[in-house]
C-alpha positions as CSV (number, residue, x, y, z in Angstrom):
1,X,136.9,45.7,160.9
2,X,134.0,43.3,159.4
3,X,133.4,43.6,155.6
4,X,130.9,46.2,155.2
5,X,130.8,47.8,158.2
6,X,131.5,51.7,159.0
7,X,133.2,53.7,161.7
8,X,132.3,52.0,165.1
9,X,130.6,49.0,163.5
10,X,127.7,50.9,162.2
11,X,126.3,49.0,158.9
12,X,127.2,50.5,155.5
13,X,124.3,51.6,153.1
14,X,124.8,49.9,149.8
15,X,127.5,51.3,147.6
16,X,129.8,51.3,150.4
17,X,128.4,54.8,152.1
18,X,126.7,55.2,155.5
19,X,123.1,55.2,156.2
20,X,121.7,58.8,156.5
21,X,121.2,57.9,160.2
22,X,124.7,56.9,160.9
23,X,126.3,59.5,159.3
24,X,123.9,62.6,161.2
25,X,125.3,60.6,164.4
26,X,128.7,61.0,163.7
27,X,129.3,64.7,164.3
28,X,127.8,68.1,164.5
29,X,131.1,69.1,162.7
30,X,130.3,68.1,159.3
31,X,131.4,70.2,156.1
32,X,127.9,71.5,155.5
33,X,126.9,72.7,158.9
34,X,130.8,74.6,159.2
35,X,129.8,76.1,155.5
36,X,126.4,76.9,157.3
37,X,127.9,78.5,160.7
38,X,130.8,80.5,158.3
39,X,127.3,82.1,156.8
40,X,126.0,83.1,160.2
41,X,129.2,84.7,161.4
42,X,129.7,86.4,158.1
43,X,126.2,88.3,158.8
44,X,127.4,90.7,160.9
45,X,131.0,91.3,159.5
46,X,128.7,91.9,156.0
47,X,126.8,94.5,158.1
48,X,130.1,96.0,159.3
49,X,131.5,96.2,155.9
50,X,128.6,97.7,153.9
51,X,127.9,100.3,156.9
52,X,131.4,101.3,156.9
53,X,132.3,105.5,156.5
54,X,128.6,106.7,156.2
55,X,127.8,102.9,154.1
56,X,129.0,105.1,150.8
57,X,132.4,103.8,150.3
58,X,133.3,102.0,146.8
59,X,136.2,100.0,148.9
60,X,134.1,99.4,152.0
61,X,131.2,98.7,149.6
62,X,133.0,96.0,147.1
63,X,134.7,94.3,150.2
64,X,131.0,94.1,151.6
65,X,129.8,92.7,148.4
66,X,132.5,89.8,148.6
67,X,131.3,88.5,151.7
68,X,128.0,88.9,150.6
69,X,129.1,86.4,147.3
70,X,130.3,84.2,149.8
71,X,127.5,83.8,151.8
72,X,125.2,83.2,149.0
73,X,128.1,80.5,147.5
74,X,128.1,78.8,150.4
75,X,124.5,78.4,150.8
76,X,124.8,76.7,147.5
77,X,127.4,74.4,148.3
78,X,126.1,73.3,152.3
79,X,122.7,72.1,150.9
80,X,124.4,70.2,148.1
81,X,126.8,69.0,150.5
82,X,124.6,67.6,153.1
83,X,122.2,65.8,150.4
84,X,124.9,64.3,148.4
85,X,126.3,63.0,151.2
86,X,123.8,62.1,154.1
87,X,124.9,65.0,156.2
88,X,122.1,66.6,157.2
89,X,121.2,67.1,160.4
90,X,118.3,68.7,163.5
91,X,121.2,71.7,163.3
92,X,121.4,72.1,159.5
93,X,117.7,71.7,159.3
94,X,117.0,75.1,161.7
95,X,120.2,76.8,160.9
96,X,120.2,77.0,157.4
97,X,116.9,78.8,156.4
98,X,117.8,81.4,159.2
99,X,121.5,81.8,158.0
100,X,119.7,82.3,154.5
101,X,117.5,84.9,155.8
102,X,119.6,86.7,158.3
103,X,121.8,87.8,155.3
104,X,119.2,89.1,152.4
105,X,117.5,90.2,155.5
106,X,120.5,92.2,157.0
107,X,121.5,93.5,153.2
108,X,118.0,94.5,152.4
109,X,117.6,96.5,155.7
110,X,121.1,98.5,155.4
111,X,120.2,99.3,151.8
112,X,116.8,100.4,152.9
113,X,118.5,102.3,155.9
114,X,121.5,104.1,153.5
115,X,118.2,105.1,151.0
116,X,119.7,102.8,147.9
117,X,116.6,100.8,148.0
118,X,113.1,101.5,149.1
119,X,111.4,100.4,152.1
120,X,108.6,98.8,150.4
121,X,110.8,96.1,148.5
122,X,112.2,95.6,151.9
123,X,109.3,94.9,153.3
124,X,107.8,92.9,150.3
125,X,110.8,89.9,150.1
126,X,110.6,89.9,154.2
127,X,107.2,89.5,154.3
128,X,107.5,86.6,151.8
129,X,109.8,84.9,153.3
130,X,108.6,85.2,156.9
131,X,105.3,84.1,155.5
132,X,106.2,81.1,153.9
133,X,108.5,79.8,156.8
134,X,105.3,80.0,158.9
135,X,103.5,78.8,156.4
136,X,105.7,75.1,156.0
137,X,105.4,74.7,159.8
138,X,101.4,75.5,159.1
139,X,101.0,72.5,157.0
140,X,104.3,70.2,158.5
141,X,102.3,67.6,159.9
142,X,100.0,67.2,156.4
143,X,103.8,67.1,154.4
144,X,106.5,69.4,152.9
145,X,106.3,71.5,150.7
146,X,109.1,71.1,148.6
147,X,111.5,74.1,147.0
148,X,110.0,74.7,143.5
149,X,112.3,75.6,140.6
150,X,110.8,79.2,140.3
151,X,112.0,79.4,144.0
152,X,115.0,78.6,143.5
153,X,115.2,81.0,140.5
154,X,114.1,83.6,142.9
155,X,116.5,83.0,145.4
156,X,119.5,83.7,142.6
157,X,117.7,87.0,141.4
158,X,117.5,88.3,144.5
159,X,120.9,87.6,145.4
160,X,122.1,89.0,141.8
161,X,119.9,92.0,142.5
162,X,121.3,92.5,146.4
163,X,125.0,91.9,144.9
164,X,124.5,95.1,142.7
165,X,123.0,97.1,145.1
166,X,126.0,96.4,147.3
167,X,128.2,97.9,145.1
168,X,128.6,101.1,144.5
169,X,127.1,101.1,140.6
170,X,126.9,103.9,138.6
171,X,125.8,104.7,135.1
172,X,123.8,101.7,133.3
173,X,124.9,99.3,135.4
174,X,122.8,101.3,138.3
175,X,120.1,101.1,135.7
176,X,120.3,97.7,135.0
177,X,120.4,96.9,139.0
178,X,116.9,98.2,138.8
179,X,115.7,96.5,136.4
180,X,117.4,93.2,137.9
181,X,115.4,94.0,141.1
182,X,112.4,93.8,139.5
183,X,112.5,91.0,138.1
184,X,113.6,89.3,141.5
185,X,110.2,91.0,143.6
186,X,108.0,90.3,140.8
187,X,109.6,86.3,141.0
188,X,109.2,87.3,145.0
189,X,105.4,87.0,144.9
190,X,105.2,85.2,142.1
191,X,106.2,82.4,143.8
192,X,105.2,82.9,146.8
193,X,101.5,83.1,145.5
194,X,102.4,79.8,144.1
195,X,103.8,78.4,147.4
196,X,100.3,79.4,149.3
197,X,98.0,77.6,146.7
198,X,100.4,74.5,147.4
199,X,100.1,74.8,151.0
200,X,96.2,74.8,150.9
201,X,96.6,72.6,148.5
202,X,98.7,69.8,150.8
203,X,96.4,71.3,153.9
204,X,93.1,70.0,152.5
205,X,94.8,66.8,151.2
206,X,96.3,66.2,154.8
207,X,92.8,67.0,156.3
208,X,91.1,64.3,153.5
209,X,93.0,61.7,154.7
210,X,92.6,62.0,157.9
211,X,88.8,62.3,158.1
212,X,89.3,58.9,155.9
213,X,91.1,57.6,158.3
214,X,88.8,57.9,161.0
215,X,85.6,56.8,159.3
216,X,87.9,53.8,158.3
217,X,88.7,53.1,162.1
218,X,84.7,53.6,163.1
């Protein structure tokens, strides 16, 4: 095999690694799309879990809450995984989000349904993050917006605040769930607020240029 060539002859990137391009070719397969589909397939085995004996069950409940910690590990690691290492593909790009989703979405729901949390901080996180997925492909053709830090804190209170509901708590640590809830909705809209100023923000920018554009082409 020529010096500095890949699998198949493709060109290595400097440093010895594949371009992003030939790496997304190689395989659907990759580590971080697997770490992704494991996430799907462990929505409904969550579901099974938590809802298990009425959905009151300590055993059912902490077994529930483990693949819950797994899901949200994972969603760590497949993101890292395909950056670090030029894996990302059309199928990670589409699968992700909604593997993200369909969990806190599915553990919000039952918790909502089994009366541990109320409907309206249901409905608040959902709404957010229904809105701002609508809201990136609003404003995809001006740019990206990209994942701010406060989002990212976000997404860990909510999955340390969904964790503990999972689990059968009792005493302070059912207080301090609370408390650890609140701090995740208020982060919720928070950022969310924050994400809609940068979307009008990168909207009007997009629109600037383009009547610049124009005029410049007249």
């Amino acid at each position: 095999m020529p010096e500095g060539t890949g699998v198949a002859g493709v060109k290595a990137a400097p440093g010895g690694k594949l371009g992003a391009a030939a790496v997304n070719q190689a395989s659907l397969w990759n580590i971080a799309n697997i770490l992704t589909m494991v996430r799907l397939l462990l929505v409904p085995g969550f579901v099974l879990l938590l809802l298990q004996d009425g959905g009151f069950d300590p055993v059912w409940r902490a077994w529930a809450w483990a693949a819950f910690a797994v899901a949200m590990i994972t969603d760590v690691f497949d993101g890292h995984l395909a950056r670090t290492y030029n894996l990302v593909t059309d199928f990670g790009k589409i699968a992700d989000p909604i593997a993200d989703k369909a969990i806190m979405g599915a553990a919000l729901i039952c918790l909502s349904a089994l009366g541990d949390l109320p409907w309206w901080v249901t409905g608040v996180i959902l709404f957010r993050e229904l809105g701002i997925t609508l809201m990136r492909f609003w404003v995809i053709r001006h740019g990206v917006i990209p994942a701010s830090r406060g989002g990212k804190v976000k997404t860990l209170a909510q999955g340390v605040a969904v964790g503990m509901y999972v689990l059968a708590l009792t005493g302070p640590l059912a207080t301090l769930r609370f408390w650890v809830m609140a701090v995740a909705v208020a982060l919720t809209v928070l950022t969310g607020l924050d994400y809609v100023r940068q979307a009008i923000v990168l909207r009007r920018q997009g629109l600037a240029a383009e009547r610049a554009e124009a005029e410049s082409a007249r």
